[in-house]
N, C-alpha and C positions, 0 to 999 in steps of 0.2 A: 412499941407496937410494930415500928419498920422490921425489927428485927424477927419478930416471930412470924409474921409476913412472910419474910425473906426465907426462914427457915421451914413454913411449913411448904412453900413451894420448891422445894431441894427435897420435901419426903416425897410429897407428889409425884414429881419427875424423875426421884428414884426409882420408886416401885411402880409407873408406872410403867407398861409394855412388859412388866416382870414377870406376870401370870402364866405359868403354861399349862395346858386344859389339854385332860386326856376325855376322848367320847368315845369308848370302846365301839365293836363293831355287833357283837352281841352283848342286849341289854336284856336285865336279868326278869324275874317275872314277878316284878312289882305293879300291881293297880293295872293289869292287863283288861284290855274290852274283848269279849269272845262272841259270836255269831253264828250260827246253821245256819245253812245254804243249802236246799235240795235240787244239787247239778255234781256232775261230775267232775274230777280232778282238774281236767284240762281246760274246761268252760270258765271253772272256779277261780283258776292262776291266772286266767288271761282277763276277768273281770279285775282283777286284784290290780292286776299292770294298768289297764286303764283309768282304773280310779287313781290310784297315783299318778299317772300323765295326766290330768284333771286335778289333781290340786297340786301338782306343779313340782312334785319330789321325782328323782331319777333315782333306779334303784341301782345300786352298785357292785353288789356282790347277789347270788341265789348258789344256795348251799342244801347239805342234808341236815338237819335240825340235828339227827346225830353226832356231828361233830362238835355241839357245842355245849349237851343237855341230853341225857335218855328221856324217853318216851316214855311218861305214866299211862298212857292210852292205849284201850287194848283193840285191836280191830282195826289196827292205822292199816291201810296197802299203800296208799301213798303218801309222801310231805314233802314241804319244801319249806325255804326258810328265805326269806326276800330282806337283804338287810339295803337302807336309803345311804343317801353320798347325806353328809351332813350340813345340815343347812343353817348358813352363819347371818345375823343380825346385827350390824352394828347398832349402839346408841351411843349418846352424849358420855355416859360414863360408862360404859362398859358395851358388852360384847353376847349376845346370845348363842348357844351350838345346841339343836336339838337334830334327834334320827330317830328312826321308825324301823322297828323290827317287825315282821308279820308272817305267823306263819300259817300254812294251809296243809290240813289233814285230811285226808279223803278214805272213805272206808268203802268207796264204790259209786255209792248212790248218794249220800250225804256228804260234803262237805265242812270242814269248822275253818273259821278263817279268826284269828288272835291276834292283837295287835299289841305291842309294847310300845310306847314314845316316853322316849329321854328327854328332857330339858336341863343343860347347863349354862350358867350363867358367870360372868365374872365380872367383881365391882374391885377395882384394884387390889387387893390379898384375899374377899373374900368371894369366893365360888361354891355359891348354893345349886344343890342336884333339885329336881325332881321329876317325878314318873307319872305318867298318865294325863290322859285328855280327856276327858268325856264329848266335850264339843266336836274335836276334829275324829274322834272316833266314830260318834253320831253321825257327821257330816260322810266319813269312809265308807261304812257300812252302806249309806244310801246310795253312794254312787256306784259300789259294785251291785247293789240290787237293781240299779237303772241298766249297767251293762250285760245286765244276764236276757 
């Protein structure tokens, strides 16, 4: 009994801190939340900024969506593409990294604002993905409709 004891705490301590976790900076469009807003481009992004200083993510990169994905959307004049700094959680046995893509499409008068959120997790070798929030997506949407 001592012994496999002994030996399963040498795997443990092996592979633990082994894991390394990539969080891309664009995330792909799986189980994305989408939204109209009737305001213009520039009301729209800056709604967008403060709903995230409101729930606490800092955004780290704003790009042209073009560098990452063509536009199926026909009538776009303006985008923009707001990628977050990634936001780590430790636990007891492992480690969370989630980020938030959003992008904003403006055809003038209407706005669409999209949201992508990554969840990765890591439990010592194994690291499950997944995509999409309803709740904090819920929660997004309202607060850019509060700042309009």
């Amino acid at each position: 009994m001592r012994r496999w004891t002994v030996l399963l705490l040498m795997f443990v301590g092996f592979f633990a801190g082994c894991t390394t976790i990539q969080v891309p900076g664009y995330l792909q469009n799986k189980r994305a939340s989408t939204k109209q807003f009737y305001a213009d481009f520039a009301r729209t992004s800056q709604a967008v900024r403060l709903a995230f200083s409101d729930l606490g993510w800092e955004i780290e990169e704003e790009a042209s969506p073009e560098v990452y994905e063509i536009s199926s959307q026909r009538g776009v004049k303006e985008e923009l593409l707001m990628i977050t700094k990634i936001r780590q959680t430790s636990f007891f046995v492992g480690t969370r990294y989630a980020r938030i893509n959003v992008y904003v499409r403006s055809n003038g008068e209407v706005s669409e604002v999209e949201m992508r959120y990554m969840v990765t997790s890591t439990f010592l070798i194994w690291k499950p993905s997944t995509y999409g929030n309803e709740n904090l997506a819920k929660r997004f949407f309202e607060l850019v409709d509060r700042h309009f």
